[in-house]
C-alpha positions as a Markdown table, in Angstrom:
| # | Residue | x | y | z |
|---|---|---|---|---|
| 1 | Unk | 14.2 | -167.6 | -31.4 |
| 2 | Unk | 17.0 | -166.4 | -33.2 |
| 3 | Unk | 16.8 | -164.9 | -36.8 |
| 4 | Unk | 17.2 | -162.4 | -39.9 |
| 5 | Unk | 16.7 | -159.0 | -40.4 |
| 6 | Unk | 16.0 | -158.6 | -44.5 |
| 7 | Unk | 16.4 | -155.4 | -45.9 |
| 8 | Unk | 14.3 | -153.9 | -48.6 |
| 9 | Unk | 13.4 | -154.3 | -52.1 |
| 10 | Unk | 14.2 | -158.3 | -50.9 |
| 11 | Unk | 12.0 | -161.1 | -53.0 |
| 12 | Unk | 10.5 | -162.2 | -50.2 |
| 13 | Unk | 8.5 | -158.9 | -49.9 |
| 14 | Unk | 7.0 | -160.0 | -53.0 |
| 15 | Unk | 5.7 | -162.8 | -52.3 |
| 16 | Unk | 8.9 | -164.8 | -52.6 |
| 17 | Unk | 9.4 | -167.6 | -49.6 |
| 18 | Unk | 13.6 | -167.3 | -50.5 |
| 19 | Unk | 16.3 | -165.2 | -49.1 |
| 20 | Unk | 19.3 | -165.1 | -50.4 |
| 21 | Unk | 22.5 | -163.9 | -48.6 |
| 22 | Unk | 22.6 | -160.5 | -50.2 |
| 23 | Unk | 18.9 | -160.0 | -49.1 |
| 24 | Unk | 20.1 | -160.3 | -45.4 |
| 25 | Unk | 20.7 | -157.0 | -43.6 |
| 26 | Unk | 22.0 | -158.8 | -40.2 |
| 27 | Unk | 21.3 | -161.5 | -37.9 |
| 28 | Unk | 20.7 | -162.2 | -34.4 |
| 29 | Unk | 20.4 | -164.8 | -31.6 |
| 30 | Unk | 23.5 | -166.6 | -33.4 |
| 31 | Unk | 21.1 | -169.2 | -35.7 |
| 32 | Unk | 22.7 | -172.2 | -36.6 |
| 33 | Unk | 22.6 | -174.3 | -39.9 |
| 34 | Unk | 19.5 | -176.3 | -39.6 |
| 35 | Unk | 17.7 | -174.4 | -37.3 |
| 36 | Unk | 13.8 | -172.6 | -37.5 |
| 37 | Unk | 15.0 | -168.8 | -37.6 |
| 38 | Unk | 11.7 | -165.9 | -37.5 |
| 39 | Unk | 12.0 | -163.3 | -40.1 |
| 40 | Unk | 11.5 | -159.6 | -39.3 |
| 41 | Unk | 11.4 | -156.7 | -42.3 |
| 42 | Unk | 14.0 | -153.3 | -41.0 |
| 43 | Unk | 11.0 | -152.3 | -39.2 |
| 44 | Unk | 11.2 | -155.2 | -36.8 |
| 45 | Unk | 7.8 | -156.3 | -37.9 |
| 46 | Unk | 7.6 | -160.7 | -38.1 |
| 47 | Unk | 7.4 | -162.3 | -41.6 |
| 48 | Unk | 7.5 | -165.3 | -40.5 |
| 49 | Unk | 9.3 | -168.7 | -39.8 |
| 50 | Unk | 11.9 | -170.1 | -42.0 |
| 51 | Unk | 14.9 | -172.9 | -42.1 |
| 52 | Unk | 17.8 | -171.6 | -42.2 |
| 53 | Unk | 21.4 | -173.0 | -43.7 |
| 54 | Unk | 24.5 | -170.1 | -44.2 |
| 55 | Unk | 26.0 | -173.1 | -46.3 |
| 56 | Unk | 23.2 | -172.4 | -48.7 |
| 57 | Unk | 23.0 | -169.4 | -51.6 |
| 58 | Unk | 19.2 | -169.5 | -50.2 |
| 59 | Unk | 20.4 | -168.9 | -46.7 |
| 60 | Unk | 16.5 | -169.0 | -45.0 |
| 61 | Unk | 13.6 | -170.3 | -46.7 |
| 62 | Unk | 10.1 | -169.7 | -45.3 |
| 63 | Unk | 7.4 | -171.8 | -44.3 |
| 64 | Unk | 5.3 | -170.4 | -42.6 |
| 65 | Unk | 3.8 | -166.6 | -42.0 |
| 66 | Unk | 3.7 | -167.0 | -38.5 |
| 67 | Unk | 6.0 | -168.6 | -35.7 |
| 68 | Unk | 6.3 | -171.8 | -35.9 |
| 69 | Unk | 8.3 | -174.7 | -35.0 |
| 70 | Unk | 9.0 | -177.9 | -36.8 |
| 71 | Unk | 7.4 | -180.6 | -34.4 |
| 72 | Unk | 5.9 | -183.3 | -35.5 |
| 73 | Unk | 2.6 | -181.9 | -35.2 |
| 74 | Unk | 3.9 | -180.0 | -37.9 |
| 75 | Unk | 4.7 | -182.5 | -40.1 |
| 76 | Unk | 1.9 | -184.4 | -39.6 |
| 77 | Unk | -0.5 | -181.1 | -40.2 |
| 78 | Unk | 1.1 | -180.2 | -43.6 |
| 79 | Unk | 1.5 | -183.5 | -44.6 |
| 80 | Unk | -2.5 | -184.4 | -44.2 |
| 81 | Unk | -2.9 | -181.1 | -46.1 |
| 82 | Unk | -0.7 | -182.3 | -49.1 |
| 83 | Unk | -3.0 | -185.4 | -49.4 |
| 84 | Unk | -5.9 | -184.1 | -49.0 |
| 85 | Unk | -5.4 | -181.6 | -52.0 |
| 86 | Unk | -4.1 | -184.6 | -54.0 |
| 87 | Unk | -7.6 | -186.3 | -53.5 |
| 88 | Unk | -9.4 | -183.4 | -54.3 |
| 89 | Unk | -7.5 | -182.9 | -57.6 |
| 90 | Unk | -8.9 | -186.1 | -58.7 |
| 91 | Unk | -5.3 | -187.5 | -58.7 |
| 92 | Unk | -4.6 | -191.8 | -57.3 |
| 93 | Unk | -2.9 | -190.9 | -54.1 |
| 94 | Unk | -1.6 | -194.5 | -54.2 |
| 95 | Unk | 0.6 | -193.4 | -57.0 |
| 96 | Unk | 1.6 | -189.8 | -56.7 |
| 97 | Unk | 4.1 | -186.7 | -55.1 |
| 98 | Unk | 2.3 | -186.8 | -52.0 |
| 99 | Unk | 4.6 | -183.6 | -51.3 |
| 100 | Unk | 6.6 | -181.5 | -53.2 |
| 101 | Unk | 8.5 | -178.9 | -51.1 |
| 102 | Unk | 7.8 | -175.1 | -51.1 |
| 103 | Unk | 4.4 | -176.0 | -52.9 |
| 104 | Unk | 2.9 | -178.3 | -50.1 |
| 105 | Unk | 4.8 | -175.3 | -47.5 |
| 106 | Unk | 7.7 | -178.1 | -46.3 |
| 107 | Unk | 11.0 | -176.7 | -48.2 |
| 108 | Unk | 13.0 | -179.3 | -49.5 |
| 109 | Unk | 10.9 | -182.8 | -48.5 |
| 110 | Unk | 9.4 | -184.9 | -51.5 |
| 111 | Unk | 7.7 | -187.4 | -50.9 |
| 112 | Unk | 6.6 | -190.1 | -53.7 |
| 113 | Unk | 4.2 | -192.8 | -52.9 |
| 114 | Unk | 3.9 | -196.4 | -55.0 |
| 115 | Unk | 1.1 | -198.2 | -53.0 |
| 116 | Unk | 2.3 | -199.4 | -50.4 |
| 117 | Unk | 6.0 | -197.9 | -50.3 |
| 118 | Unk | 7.6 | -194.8 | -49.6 |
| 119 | Unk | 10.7 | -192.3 | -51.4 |
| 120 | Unk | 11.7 | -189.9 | -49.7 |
| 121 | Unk | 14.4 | -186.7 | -50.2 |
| 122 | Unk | 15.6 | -184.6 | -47.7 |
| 123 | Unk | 17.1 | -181.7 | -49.7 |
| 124 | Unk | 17.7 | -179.3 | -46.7 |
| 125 | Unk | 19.5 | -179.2 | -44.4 |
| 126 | Unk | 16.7 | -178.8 | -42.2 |
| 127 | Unk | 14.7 | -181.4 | -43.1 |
| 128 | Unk | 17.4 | -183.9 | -43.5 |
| 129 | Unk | 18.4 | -183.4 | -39.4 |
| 130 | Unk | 14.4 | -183.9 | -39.1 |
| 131 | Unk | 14.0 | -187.1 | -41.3 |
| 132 | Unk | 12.7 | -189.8 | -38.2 |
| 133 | Unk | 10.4 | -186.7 | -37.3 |
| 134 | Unk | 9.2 | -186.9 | -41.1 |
| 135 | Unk | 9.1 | -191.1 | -41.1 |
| 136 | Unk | 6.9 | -190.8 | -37.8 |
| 137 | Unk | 4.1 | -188.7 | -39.6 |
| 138 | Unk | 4.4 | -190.5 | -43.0 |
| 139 | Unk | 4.0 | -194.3 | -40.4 |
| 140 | Unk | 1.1 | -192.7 | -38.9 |
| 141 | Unk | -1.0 | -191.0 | -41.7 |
| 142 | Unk | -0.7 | -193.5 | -44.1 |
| 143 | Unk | 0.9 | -197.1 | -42.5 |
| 144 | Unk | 3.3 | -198.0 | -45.2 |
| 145 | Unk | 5.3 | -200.8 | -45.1 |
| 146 | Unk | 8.4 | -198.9 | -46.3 |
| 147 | Unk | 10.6 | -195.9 | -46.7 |
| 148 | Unk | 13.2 | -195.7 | -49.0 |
| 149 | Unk | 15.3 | -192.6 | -48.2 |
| 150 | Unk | 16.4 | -191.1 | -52.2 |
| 151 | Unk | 19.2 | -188.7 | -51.1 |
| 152 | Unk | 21.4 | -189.2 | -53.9 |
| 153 | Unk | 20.3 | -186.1 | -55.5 |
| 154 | Unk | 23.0 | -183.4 | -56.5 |
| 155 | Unk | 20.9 | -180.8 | -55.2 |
| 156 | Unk | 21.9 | -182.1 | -51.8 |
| 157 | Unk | 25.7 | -180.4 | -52.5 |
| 158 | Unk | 24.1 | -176.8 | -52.3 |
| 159 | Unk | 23.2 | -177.5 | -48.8 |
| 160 | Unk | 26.7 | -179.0 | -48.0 |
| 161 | Unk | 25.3 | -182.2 | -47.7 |
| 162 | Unk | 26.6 | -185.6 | -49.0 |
| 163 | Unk | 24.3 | -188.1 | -51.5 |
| 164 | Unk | 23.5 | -191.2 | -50.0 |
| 165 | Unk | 20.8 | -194.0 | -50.4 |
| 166 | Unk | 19.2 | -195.6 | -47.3 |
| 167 | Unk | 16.2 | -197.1 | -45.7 |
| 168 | Unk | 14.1 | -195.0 | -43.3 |
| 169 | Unk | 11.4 | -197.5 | -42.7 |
| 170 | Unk | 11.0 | -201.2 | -43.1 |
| 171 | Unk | 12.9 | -203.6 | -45.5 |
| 172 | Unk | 13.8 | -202.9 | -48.8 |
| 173 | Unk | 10.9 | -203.8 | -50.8 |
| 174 | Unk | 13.2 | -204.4 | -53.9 |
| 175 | Unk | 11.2 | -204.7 | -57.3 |
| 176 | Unk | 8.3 | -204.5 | -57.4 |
| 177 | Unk | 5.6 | -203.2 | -60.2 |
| 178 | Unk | 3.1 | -200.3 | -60.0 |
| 179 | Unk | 0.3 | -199.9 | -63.1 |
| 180 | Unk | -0.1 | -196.1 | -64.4 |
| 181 | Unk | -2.3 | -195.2 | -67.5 |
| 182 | Unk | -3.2 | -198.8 | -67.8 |
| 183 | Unk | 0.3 | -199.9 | -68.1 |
| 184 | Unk | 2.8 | -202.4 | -65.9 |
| 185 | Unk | 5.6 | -200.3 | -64.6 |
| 186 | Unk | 8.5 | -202.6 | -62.9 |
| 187 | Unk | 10.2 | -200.4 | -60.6 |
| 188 | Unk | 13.0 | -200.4 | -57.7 |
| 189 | Unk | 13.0 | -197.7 | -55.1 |
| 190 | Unk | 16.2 | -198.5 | -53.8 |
| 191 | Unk | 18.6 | -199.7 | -56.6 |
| 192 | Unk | 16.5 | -198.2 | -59.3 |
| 193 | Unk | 17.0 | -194.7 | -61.2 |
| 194 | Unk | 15.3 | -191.6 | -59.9 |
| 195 | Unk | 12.3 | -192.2 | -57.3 |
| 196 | Unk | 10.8 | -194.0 | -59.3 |
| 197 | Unk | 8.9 | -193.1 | -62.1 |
| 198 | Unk | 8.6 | -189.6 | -63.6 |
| 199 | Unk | 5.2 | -189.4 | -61.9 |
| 200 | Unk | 5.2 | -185.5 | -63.2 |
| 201 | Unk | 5.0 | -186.7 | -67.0 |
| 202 | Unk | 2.5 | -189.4 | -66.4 |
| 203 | Unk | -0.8 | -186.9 | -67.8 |
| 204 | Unk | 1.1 | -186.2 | -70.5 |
| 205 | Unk | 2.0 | -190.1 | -71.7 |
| 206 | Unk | -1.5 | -190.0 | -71.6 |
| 207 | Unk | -2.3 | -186.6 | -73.6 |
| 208 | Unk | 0.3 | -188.0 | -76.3 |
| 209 | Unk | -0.6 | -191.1 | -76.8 |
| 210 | Unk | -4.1 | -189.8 | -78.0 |
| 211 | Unk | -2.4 | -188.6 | -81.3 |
| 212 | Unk | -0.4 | -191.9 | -81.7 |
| 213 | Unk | -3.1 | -194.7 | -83.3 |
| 214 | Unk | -1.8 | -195.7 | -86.4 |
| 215 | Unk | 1.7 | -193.4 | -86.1 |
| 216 | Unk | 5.3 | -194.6 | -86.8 |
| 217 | Unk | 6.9 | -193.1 | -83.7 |
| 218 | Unk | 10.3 | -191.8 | -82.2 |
| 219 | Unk | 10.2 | -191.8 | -78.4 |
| 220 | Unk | 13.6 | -190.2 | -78.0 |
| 221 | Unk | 15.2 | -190.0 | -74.2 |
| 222 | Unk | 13.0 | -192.6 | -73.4 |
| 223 | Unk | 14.1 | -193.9 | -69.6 |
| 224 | Unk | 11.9 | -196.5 | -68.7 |
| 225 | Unk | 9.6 | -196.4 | -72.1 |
| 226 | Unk | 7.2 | -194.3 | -70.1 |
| 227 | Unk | 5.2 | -192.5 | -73.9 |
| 228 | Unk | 6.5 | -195.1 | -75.9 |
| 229 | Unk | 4.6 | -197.8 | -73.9 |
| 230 | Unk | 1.7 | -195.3 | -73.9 |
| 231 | Unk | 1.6 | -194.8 | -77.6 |
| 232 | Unk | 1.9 | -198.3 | -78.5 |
| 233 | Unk | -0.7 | -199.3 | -76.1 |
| 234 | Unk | -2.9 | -196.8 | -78.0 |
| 235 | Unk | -2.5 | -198.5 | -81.2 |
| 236 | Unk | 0.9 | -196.9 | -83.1 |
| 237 | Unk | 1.9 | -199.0 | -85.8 |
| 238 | Unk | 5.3 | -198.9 | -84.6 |
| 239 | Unk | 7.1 | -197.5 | -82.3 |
| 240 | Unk | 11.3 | -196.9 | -81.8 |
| 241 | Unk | 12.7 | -195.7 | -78.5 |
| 242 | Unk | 16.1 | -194.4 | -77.8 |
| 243 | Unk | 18.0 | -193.6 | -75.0 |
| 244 | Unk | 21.6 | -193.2 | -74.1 |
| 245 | Unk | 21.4 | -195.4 | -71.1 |
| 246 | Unk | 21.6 | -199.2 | -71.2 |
| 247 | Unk | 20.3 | -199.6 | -67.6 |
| 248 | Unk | 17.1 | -197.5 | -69.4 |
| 249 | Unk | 16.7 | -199.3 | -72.2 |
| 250 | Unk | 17.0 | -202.7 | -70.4 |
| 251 | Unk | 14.3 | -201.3 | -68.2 |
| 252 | Unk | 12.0 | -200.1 | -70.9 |
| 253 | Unk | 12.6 | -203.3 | -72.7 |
| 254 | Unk | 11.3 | -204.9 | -69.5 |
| 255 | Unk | 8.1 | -203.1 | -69.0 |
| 256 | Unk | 7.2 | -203.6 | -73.1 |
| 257 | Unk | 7.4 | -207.3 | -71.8 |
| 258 | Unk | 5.5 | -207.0 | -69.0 |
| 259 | Unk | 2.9 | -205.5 | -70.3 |
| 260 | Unk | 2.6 | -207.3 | -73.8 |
| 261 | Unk | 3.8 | -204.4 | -76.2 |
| 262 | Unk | 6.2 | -204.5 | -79.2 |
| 263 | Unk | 8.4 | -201.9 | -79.3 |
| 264 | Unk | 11.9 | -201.4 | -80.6 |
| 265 | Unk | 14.4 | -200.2 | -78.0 |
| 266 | Unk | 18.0 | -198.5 | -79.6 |
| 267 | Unk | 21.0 | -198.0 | -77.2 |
| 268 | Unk | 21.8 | -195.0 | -78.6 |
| 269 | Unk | 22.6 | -191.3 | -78.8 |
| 270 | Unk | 19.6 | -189.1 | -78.8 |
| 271 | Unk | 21.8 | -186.7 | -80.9 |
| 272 | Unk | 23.5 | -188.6 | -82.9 |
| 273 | Unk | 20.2 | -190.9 | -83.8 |
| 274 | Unk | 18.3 | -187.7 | -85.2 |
| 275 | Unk | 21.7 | -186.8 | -87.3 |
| 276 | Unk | 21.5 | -189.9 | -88.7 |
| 277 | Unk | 17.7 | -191.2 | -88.5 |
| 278 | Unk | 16.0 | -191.5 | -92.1 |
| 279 | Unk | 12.4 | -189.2 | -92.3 |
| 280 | Unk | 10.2 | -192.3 | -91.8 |
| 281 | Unk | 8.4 | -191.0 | -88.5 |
| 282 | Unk | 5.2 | -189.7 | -88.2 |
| 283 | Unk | 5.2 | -188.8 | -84.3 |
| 284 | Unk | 8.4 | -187.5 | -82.2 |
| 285 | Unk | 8.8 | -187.2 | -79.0 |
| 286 | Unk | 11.3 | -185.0 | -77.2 |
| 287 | Unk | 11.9 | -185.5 | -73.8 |
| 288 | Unk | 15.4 | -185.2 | -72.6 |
| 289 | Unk | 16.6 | -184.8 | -68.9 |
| 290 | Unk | 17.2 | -181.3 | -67.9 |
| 291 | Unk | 20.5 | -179.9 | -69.9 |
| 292 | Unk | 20.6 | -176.7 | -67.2 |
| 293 | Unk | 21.1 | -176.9 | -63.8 |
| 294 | Unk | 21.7 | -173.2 | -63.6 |
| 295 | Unk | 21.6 | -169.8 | -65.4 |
| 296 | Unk | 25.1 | -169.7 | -66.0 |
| 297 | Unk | 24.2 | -172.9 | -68.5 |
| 298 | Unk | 21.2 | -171.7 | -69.6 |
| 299 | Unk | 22.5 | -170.6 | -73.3 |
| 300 | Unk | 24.5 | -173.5 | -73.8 |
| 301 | Unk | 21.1 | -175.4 | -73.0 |
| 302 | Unk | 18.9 | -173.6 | -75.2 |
| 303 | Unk | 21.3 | -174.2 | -77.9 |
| 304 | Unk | 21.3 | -178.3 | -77.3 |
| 305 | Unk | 17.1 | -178.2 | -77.5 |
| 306 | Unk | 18.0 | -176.0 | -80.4 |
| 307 | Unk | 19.4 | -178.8 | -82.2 |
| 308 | Unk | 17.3 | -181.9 | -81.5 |
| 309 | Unk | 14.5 | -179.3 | -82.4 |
| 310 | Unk | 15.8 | -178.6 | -85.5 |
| 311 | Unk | 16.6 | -182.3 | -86.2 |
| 312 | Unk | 13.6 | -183.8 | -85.5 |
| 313 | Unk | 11.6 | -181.5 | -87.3 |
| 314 | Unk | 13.7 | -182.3 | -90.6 |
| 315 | Unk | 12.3 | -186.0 | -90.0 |
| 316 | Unk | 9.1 | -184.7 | -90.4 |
| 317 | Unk | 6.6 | -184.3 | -93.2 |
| 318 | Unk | 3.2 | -182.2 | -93.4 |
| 319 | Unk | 0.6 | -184.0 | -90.7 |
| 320 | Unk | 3.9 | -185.0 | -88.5 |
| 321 | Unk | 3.6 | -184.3 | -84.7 |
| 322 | Unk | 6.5 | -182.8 | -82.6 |
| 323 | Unk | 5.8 | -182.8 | -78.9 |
| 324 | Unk | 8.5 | -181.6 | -77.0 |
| 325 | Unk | 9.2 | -180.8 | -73.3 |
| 326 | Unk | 11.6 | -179.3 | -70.9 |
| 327 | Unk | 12.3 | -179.6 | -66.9 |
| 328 | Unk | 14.6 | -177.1 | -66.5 |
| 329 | Unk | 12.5 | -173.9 | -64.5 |
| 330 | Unk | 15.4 | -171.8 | -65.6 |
| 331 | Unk | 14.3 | -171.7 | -69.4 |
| 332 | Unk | 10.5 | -170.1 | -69.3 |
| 333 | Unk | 8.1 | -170.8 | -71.3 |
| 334 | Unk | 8.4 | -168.3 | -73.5 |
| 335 | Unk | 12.0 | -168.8 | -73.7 |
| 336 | Unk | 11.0 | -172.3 | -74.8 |
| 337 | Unk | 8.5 | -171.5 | -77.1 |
| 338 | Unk | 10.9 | -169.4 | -78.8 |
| 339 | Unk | 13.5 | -171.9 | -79.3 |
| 340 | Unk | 11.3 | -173.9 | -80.8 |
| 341 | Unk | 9.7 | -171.3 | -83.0 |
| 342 | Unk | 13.5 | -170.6 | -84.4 |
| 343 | Unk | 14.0 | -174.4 | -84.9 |
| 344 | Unk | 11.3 | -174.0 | -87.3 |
| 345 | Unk | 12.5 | -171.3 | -89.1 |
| 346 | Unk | 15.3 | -172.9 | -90.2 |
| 347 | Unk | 14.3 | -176.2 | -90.8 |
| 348 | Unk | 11.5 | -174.4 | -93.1 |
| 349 | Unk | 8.7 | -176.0 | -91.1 |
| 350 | Unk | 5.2 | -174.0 | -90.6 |
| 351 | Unk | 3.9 | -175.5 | -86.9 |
| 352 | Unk | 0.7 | -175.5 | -85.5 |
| 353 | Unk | 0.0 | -175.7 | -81.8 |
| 354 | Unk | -2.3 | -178.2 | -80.9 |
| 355 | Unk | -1.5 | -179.1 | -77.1 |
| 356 | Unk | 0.7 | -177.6 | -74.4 |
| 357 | Unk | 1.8 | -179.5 | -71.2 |
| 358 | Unk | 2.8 | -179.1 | -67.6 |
| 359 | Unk | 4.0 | -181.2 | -64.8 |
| 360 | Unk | 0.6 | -183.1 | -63.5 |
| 361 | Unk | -1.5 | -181.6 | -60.2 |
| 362 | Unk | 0.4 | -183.6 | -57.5 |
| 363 | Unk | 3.8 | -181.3 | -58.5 |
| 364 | Unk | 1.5 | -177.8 | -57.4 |
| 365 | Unk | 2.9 | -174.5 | -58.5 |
| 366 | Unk | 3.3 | -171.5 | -56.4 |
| 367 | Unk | 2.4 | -168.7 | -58.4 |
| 368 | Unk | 5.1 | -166.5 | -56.7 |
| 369 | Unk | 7.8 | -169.1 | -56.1 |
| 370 | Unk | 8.6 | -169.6 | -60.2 |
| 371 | Unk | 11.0 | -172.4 | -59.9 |
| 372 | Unk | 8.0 | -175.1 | -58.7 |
| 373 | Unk | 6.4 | -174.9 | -62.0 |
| 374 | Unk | 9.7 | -176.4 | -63.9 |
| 375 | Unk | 8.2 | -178.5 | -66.4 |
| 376 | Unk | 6.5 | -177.4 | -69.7 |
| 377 | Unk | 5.8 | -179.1 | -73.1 |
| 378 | Unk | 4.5 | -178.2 | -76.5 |
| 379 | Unk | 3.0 | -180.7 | -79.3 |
| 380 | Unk | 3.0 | -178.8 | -82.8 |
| 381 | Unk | 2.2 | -180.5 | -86.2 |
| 382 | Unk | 3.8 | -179.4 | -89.4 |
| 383 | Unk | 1.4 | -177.6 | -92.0 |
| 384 | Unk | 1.3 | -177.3 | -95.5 |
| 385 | Unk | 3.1 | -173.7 | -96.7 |
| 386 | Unk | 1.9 | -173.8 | -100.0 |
C-alpha cells in the first residue's frame, strides 16, 4: 500500500486524524487522489490508514489506527456502529445524523435520515469515488426506499470536486413531512434547502421554547420557522420571524400552517430589521448561518455577531432573554462568549447566563479533532444594574 511519511511535531501525533501538506515529510508507492494510503511516523513505525487527496489542504485524513481498506465490510461495520450509538444516546434514529464524518471514523460522509428516506454528502474525494459502496450498506442495514445524494455543498470545491444534486437510490420522494418536538416539518430532500432540516438545532428549539410561554418573540434568521414554531407551540403570545430568504419564509409560513400555529413571517433583513425594530420583544433569538468559512474571515465575522448582538440587546428590557448561537467551529467558545460579553458592555446591558447549547448527540464531537464540535449557543437575560 502506498503512503506518507509525517514528520514531527505533526497534529496527528496529538491525537489529530488530519495532515496537512506541510506535515508531510515524503511519500511513497506513488498514492493517488482517492486512494486508502497507511501512515508511518520518521521512524517507519504505522499510524494508521487514511484517504488521501494532494488536491486537498488536508492532503490524508485518518480513519483508522490500523490497516485497513474501504470495502464494504467497512462501511457497513462503521455504519452499524454510528447507529447503534445514536440509539444508545436516547436520540429517534428515524430522524437523525445517522453519520457525521470524522466523528462516526468515515471522513467526509453525512448521512441524514427522515423515516423512510435517505441524504447523503460525499465531501471527499474518497468517499465520493465510493458512493454505490456507501448506498449498498445504507440498502442493507436499514432498507430505505430512497437516497437523495446532497452534493451541492461548497465544501466539495476543497477537494476539487464539482456541486451536484442526484438520486443514489430509488425515486425522488419529493415533499414529504417529518414531525420533530411535536411539530409538522414539510420538507424536500431533493429540491429543498440544506438536507433537510437543521437536525443539530432541534434540542435546542426545544430548550428555548421552555422560556417562551407568554413572550413577545423575535425569531431572527429563521429558515424554515424551526424555534419560532417551537415557541409558539409552547404558548408565546406572539411570535415574529424574519429571514432574508423568501423561499424560507414561504417555507416557515408553510409549516405554521401545517401545524395550526400563528405566527408572523417578515421577508426581511436580519440586520436591517434589528436597526429598525421598536423595543417591544421580550425573547430574541439569534441564529444566523455561519458568517466564516475560514480564519482569514474570522474578524470580519466576529464583528457581524458583534452587531446583531449589540442590536438585539438594545430591544431588550430587564427580564428579556437573548439566546444566541453560532456554527462556525472557527470562532471558540470563548471567543463567542466574549463577543457577546462586549455587546453588552456597550449596549449598557448586565446578562445573566441561564442556558448554554451545543449541536444535539447525533452530531458527536471528537475531543481531539476541534472542528466536529462547531456549534455553540448562549441564552442570557438582562438584569437589573441598579
Amino acid at each position: 500500500m502506498a503512503g506518507l511519511i509525517i514528520a514531527p511535531r505533526a497534529r496527528i501525533f496529538h491525537g489529530h486524524e488530519w495532515v496537512y501538506a506541510t506535515e508531510i515529510r515524503k511519500s511513497f508507492g506513488d498514492p493517488q487522489p482517492g486512494d486508502v494510503v497507511t501512515l508511518k511516523d520518521f521512524r517507519d513505525r504505522p499510524l494508521g490508514s487514511a484517504i488521501y487527496n494532494p488536491q486537498s489542504q488536508i492532503v490524508a485524513r485518518r480513519f483508522s489506527r490500523r490497516r485497513q481498506d474501504l470495502d464494504l465490510d467497512f462501511f457497513i461495520r462503521r455504519i452499524r456502529q454510528a447507529i447503534e450509538f445514536r440509539q444508545r444516546s436516547g436520540i429517534d434514529e428515524t430522524l437523525a445524523r445517522l453519520v457525521w464524518s470524522e466523528s462516526d471514523g468515515i471522513p467526509g460522509l453525512i448521512v441524514d435520515r427522515y423515516g423512510d428516506h435517505l441524504s447523503v454528502q460525499t465531501l471527499t474525494l474518497a468517499m465520493d469515488l465510493r458512493k454505490e459502496l456507501i448506498r449498498d450498506a445504507l440498502v442493507e442495514l436499514l432498507a430505505p426506499k430512497s437516497i437523495v445524494l446532497r452534493n451541492d455543498s461548497p465544501f466539495r470545491k476543497a477537494e476539487g470536486m464539482e456541486p451536484g444534486i442526484e438520486m443514489l437510490y430509488g425515486e425522488n420522494p419529493g415533499s414529504f413531512v417529518v414531525r420533530a418536538n411535536d411539530i409538522d416539518f414539510a420538507i424536500d430532500l431533493f429540491d429543498g434547502q440544506k438536507t433537510g432540516l437543521y437536525l443539530d438545532q432541534l434540542q435546542s428549539h426545544a430548550e428555548i421554547a421552555k422560556l417562551a410561554k407568554g413572550k413577545r418573540v423575535l425569531d431572527c434568521f429563521t429558515n424554515q420557522g424551526g424555534f419560532a414554531l417551537a415557541c409558539a407551540k409552547a404558548g408565546a403570545a406572539h411570535v415574529t420571524a424574519v429571514d432574508v430568504s423568501a423561499t424560507a419564509c414561504e417555507a416557515a409560513r408553510h409549516n405554521a400552517k401545517l401545524n395550526g400555529l400563528d405566527i408572523e413571517v417578515l421577508e426581511h433583513n436580519v440586520f436591517d430589521f434589528l436597526k429598525h425594530a421598536k423595543p417591544e420583544y421580550d425573547l430574541i433569538i439569534l441564529d444566523p448561518p455561519s458568517f466564516t468559512r475560514n480564519k482569514k474571515t474570522l474578524m470580519d465575522a466576529m464583528r457581524g455577531y458583534k452587531e446583531i448582538h449589540l442590536r438585539s440587546l438594545k430591544l431588550l428590557d430587564k427580564g428579556g432573554i437573548l439566546s444566541t448561537f453560532c456554527c462556525s467551529h472557527h470562532a471558540s467558545r470563548e471567543l463567542f462568549l466574549e463577543n457577546l460579553a462586549e455587546a453588552s458592555v456597550d449596549a449598557k446591558k448586565s446578562l445573566r447566563l441561564i442556558g448554554e447549547h451545543s449541536q444535539r448527540a447525533d452530531h458527536p464531537v471528537l475531543i481531539t479533532l476541534p472542528e466536529t464540535g462547531y456549534l455553540k449557543g448562549f441564552t442570557v437575560e438582562v438584569i437589573a444594574t441598579r
